[in-house]
C-alpha positions as CSV (number, residue, x, y, z in Angstrom):
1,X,0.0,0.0,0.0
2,X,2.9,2.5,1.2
3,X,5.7,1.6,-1.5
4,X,7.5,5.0,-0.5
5,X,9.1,6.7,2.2
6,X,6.8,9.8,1.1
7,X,4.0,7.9,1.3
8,X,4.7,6.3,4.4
9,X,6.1,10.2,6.2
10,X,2.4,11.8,4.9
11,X,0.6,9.0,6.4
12,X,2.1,8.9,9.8
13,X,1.9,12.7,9.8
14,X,-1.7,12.3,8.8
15,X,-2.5,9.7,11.4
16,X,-0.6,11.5,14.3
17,X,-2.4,14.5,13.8
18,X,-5.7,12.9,13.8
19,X,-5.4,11.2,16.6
20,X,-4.4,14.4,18.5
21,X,-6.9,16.5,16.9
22,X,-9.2,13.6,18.2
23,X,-7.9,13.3,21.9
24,X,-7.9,17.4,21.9
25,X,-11.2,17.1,20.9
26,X,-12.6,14.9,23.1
27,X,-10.2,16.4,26.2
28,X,-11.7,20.4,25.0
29,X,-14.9,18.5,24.6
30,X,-15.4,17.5,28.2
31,X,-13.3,20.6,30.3
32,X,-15.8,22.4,28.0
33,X,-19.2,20.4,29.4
34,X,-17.6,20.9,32.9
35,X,-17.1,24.1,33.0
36,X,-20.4,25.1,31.3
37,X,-22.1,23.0,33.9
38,X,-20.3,24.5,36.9
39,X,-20.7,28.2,35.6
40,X,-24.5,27.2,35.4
41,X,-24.3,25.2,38.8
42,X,-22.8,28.9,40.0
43,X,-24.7,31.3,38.3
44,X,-27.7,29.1,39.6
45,X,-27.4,28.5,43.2
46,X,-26.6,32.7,43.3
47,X,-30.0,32.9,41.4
48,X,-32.1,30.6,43.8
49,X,-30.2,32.1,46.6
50,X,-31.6,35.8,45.4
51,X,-35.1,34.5,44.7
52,X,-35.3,32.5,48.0
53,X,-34.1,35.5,50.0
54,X,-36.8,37.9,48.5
55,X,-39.2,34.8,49.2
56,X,-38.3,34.8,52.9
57,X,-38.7,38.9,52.8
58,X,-42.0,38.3,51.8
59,X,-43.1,35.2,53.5
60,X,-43.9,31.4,52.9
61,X,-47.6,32.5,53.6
62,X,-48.0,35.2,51.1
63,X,-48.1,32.4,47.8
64,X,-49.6,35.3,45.2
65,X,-46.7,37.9,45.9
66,X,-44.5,34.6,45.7
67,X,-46.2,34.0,42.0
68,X,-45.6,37.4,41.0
69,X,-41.8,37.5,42.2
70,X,-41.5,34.4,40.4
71,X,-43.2,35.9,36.8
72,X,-41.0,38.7,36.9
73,X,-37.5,37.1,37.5
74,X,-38.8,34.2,34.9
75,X,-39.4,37.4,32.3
76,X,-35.8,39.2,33.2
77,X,-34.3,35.9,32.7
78,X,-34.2,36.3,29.1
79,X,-34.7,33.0,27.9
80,X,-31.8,31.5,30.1
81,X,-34.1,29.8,32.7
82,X,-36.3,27.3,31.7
83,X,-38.9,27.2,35.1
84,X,-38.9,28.2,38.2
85,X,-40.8,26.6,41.3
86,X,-41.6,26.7,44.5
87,X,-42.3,23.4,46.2
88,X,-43.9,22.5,49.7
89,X,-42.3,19.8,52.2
90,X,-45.5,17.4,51.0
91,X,-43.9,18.3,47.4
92,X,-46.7,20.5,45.8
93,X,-46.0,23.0,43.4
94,X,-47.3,26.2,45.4
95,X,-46.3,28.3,42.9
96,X,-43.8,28.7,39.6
97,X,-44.2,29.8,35.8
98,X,-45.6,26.3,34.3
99,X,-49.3,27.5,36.2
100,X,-50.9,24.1,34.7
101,X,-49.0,22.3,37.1
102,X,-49.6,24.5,40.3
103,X,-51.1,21.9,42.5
104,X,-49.4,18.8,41.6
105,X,-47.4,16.0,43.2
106,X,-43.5,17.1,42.2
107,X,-42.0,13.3,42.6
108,X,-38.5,13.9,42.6
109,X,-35.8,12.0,45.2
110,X,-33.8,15.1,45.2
111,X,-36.3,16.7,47.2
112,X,-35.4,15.1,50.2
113,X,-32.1,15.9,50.9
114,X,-33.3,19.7,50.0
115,X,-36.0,19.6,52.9
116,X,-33.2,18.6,55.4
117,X,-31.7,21.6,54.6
118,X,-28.8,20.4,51.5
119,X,-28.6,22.2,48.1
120,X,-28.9,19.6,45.1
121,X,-28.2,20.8,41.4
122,X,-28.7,17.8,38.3
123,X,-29.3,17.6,35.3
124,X,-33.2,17.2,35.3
125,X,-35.9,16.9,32.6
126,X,-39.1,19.2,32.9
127,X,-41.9,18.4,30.9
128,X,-40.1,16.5,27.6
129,X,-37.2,19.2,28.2
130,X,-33.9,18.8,29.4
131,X,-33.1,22.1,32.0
132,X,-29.7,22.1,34.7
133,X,-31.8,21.6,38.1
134,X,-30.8,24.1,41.3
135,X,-32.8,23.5,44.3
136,X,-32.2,25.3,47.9
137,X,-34.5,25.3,50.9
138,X,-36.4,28.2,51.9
139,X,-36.2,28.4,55.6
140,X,-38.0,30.3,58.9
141,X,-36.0,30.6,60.8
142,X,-33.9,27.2,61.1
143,X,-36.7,25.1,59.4
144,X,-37.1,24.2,55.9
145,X,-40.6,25.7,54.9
146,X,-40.3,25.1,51.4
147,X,-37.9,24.5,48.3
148,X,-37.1,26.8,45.3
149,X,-35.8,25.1,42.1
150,X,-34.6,26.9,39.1
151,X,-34.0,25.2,36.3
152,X,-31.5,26.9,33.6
153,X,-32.3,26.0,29.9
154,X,-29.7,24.0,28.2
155,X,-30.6,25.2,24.9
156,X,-28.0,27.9,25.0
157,X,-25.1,25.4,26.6
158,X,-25.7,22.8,23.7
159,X,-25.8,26.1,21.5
160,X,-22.1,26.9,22.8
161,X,-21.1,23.1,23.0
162,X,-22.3,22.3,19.7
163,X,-20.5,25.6,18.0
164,X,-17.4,24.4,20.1
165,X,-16.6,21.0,18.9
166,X,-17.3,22.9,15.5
167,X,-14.8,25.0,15.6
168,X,-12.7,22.6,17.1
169,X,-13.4,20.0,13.6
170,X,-12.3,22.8,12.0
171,X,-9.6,23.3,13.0
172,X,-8.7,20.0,13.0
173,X,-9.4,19.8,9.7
174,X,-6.8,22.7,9.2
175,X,-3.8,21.1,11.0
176,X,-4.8,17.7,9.4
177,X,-5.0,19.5,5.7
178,X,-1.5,21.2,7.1
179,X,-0.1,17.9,8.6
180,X,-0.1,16.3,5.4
181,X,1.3,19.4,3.7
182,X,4.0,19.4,6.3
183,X,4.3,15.4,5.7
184,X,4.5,15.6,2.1
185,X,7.4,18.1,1.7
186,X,9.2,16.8,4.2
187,X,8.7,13.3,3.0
188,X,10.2,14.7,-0.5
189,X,12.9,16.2,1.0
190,X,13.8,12.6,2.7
191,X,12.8,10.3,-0.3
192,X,15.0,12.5,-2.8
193,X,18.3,12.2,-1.6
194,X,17.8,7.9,-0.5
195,X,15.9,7.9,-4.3
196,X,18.6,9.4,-5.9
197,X,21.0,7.1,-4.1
198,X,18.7,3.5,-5.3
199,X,19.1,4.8,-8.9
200,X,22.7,5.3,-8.6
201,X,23.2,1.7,-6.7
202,X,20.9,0.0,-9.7
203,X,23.4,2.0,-12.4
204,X,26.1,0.3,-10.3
205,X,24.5,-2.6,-10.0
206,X,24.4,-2.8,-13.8
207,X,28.0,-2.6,-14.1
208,X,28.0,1.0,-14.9
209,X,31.0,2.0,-12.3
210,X,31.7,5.5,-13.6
211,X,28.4,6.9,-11.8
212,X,28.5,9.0,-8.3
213,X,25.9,10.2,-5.8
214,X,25.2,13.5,-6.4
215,X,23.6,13.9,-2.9
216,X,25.8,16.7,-1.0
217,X,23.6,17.4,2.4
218,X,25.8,16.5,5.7
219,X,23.3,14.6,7.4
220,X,23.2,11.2,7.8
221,X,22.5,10.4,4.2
222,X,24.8,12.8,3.1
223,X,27.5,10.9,4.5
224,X,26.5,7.8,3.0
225,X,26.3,9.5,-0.4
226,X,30.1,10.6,0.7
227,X,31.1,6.7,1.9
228,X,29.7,5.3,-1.0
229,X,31.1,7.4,-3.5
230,X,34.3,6.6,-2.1
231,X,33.4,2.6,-2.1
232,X,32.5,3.3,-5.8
233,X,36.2,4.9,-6.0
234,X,38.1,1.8,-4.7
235,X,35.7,-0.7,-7.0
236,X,36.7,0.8,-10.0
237,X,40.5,0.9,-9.0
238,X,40.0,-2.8,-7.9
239,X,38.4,-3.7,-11.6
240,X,41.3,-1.8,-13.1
241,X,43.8,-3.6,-11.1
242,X,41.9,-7.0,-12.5
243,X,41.9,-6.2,-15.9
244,X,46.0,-5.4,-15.5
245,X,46.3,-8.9,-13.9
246,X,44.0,-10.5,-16.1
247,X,46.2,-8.9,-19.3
248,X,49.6,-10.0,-17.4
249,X,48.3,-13.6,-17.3
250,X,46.6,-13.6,-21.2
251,X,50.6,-12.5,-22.2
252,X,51.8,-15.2,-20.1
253,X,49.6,-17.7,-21.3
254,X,50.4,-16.7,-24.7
255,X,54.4,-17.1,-23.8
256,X,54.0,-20.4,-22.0
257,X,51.9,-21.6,-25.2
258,X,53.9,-20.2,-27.9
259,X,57.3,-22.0,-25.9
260,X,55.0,-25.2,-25.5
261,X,55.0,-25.0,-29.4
262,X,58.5,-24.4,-29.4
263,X,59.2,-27.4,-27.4
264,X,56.9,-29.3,-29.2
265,X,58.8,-28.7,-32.4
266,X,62.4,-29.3,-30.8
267,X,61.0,-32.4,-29.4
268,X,60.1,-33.7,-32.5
269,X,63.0,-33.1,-34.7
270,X,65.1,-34.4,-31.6
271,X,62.4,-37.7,-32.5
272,X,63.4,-37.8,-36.4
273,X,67.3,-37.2,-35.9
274,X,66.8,-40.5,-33.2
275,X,64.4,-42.4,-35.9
276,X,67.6,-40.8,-38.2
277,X,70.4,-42.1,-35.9
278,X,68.9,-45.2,-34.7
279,X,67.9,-46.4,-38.9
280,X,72.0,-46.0,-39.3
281,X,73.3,-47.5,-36.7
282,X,70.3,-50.5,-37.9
283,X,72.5,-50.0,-41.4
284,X,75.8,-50.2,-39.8
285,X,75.1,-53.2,-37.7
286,X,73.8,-54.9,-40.8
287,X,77.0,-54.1,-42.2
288,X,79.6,-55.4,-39.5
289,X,77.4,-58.7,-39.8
290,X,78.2,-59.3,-43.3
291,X,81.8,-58.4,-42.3
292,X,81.7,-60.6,-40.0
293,X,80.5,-63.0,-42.2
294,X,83.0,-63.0,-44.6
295,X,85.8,-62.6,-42.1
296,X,84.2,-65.8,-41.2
297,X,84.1,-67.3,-44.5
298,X,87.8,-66.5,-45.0
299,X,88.9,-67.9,-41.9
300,X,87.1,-71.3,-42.8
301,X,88.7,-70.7,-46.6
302,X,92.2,-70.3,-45.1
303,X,91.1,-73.1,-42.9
304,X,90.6,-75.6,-46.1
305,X,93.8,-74.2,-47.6
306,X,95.9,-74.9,-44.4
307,X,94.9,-78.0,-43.9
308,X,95.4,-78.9,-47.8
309,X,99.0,-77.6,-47.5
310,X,99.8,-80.1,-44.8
311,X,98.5,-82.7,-46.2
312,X,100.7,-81.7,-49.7
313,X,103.8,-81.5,-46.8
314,X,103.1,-85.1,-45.5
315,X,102.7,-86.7,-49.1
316,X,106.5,-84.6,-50.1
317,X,107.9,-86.7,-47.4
318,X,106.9,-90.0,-48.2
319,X,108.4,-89.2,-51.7
């Protein structure tokens, strides 16, 4: 899939950044949530706290100046509070801004640590909507007479959440689009010099020893470019030094060949004068045997002749 270095570098650059736009994200994300809810936890509880003491001015008793208090911080809230309530220790709804439900059962478990005197803030849902709960007692003296609950819309914080982690894609978009950039030019800047340095090793590779590396950084592959033009340097004094030997032995061959001749043709006419010398002596030998022969003959004729004359010397005698 990722044949290259280049390819490889823009990946890697491209992955690394998404997983740190991601983790930035999610990390902005949630400090984001958390801060929203506690500045609404805050700006609540000082709310409530306002409303309940202008409740306790007025008193627990007095439920229609109570109704109107609570109209006219509802209407100032501009949209930022979703209800407000005021609820007895049996849990009725004495008095808020949804009127239809003045009267009712409120059946919420938070309520009860409230009426011992604790302040509770949730996330709470009010009628299909979702609203960030605050709930304080309203006390005479040291007893809890009744509860006051404001509930802040959450239209506005999943307004700002939502524009948040859209801003935040975007720019993570941005570094991811200038991540690969980044990745790209630096993985050409890498992959030139180490491609440059593959063609020229395939060249040598070939045979074709008169090629160098034309790569001149001083970085790591800069240096190799350097060490390998100087291995280049030695192979071709190496090859030379071969071909000299290999001339040296083709002359010497040639010498030992041409003297083999040489010694072929002495050996041979040192064969024919032998064949020469050995046929005459064959000649002369044949010769002292027919000498010998006659000498032989002529000693047996000289023989008969001796042996004639004494017999002609014993025959004078008797005469």
């Amino acid at each position: 899939m990722f044949n290259s270095i280049r390819k490889r570098l823009t990946f890697n650059f491209a992955l690394m950044a998404a997983v740190i736009i991601l983790v930035s994200t999610s990390f902005s994300t949630y400090q984001m949530i958390t801060g929203i809810q506690n500045q609404m936890k805050y700006d609540g509880i000082t709310l409530s706290n306002n409303i309940k003491t202008d409740i306790e001015n007025i008193g627990i008793g007095n439920v229609d100046k109570i109704q109107s208090l609570v109209s006219e911080a509802y209407k100032h809230s501009e949209g930022n509070l979703y209800y407000i309530g005021v609820v007895s220790p049996d849990k009725i709804l004495v008095a808020g801004t949804s009127k239809d439900a003045i009267g009712q059962k409120i059946d919420s478990v938070e309520l009860d640590s409230v009426f011992k005197g604790n302040t509770a803030s949730f996330m709470n849902e009010w009628q299909g909507t979702a609203a960030y709960n605050v709930t304080v007692p309203i006390k005479e003296g040291e007893n809890v007479v009744s509860s006051l609950s404001v509930g802040i819309s959450v239209v506005n914080m999943q307004n700002y959440i939502t524009n948040g982690i859209i801003k935040s894609i975007v720019v993570g978009i941005i570094i991811l689009i200038l991540a690969i950039i980044t990745g790209t030019i630096l993985g050409r800047r890498i992959a030139k010099p180490i491609e440059s340095i593959k063609d020229t090793v395939e060249k040598i590779g070939n045979g074709d020893l008169t090629v160098e590396y034309s790569v001149t950084g001083k970085d790591e592959i800069g240096r190799l470019a350097i060490v390998s033009n100087e291995t280049t340097k030695n192979l071709r004094e190496l090859v030379r030094k071969i071909k000299n030997i290999a001339g040296s032995l083709n002359n010497l061959s040639q010498g030992v060949s041409n003297g083999g001749e040489q010694v072929s043709i002495a050996s041979e006419e040192i064969a024919s004068s032998v064949s020469s010398v050995s046929q005459e002596g064959i000649k002369q030998t044949e010769a002292l045997e027919d000498a010998v022969r006659l000498l032989e003959d002529f000693s047996s004729d000289l023989n008969n002749v001796n042996t004639k004359l004494v017999k002609l010397a014993q025959g004078g005698e008797y005469i």
